[in-house]
C-alpha positions in Angstrom: -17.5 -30.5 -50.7 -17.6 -32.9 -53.7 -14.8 -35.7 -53.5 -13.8 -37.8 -56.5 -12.2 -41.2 -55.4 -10.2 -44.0 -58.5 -10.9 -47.2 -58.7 -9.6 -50.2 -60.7 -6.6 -52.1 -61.6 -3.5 -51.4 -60.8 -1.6 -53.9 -63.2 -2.7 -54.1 -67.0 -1.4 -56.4 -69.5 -0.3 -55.1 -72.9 -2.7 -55.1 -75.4 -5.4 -55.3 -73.1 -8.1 -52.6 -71.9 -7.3 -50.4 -68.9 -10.7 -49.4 -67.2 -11.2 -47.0 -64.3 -14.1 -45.5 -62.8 -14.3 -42.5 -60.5 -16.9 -42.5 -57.9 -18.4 -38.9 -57.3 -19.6 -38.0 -53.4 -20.8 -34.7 -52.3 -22.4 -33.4 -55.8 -24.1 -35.1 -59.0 -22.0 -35.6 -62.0 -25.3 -34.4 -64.1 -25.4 -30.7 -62.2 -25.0 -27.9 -65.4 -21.4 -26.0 -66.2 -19.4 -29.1 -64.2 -17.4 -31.2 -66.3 -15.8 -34.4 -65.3 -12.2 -35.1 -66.8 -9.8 -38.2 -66.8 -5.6 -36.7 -66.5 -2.7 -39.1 -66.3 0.9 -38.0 -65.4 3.5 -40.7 -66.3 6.5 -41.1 -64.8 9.3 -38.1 -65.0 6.4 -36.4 -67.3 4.0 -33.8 -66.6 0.0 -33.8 -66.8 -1.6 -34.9 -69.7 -5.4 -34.6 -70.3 -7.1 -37.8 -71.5 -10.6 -36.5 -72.0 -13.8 -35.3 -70.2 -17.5 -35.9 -70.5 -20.1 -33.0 -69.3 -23.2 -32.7 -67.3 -25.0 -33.5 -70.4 -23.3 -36.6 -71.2 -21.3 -35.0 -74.0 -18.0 -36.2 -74.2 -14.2 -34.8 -76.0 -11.2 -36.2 -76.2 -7.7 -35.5 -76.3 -6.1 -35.7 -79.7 -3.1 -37.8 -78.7 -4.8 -40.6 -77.3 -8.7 -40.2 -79.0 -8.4 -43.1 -81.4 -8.3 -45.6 -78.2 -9.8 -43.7 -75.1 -13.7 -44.4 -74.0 -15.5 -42.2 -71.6 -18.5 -43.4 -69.8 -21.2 -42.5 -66.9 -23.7 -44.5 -64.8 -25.4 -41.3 -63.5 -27.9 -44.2 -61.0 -24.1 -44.3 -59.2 -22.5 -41.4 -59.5 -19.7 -42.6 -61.6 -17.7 -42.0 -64.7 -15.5 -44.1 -66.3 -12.4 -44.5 -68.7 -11.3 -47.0 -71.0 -8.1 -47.4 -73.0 -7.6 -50.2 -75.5 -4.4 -51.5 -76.9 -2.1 -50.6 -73.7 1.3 -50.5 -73.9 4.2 -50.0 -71.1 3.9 -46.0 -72.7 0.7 -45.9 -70.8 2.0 -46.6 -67.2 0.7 -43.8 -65.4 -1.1 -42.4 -62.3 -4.5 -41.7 -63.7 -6.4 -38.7 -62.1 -10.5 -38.0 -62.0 -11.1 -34.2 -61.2 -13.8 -31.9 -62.0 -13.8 -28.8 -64.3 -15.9 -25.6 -64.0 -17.0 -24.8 -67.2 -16.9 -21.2 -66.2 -13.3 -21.2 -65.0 -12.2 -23.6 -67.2 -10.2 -25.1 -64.8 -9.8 -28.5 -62.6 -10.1 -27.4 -59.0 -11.1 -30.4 -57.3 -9.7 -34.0 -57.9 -9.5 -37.5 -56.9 -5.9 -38.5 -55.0 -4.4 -40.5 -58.0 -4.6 -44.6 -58.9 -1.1 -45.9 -59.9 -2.3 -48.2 -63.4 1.4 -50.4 -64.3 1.6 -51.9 -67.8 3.4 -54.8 -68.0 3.2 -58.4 -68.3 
């Protein structure tokens, strides 16, 4: 049973760089057809997909947030990891980690949530 667990900050200042990592347990983030995905819902708003990267390292974006979103693995830990430049209070979110099968197209299994605040 894989298990994706959030880490980071929880408060971000404007302007600066959110980073969060998701540490993978119970299944390696390099095993073929899984991709691993970075959502965020915002408050009052629904889901909105920040990006992926895949087994092979390759990595997409979502187009509303591409020019200032980084995704990142240290495959020696398990881990992936998002950044996003320029924050503003827009960003306040909970952030998600989950995994996609490629064959379903679909994220089945995913971390609990990290609460990131932007403010100063």
């Amino acid at each position: 049973q894989v298990q994706l667990q959030e880490s980071g900050p929880g408060l971000v200042s404007p302007s600066q760089t959110l980073s969060l990592t998701c540490t993978v347990s119970g299944g390696s983030i390099t095993t073929k057809t899984y991709y691993w995905g970075w959502i965020r819902q915002p408050p009052g708003k629904g889901l909105e997909w920040i990006g992926h990267i895949g087994y092979s390292g390759s990595v997409l974006y979502g187009p509303s947030l591409k020019s200032r979103t980084s995704i990142s693995r240290d495959t020696s830990k398990n881990q992936f990891t998002l950044q996003l430049t320029s924050v503003s209070p827009e960003d306040t979110a909970v952030y998600y980690c989950a995994r996609m099968n490629a064959g379903t197209g679909t994220y089945r299994d995913w971390g609990q949530g990290t609460q990131v605040t932007v403010s100063s």
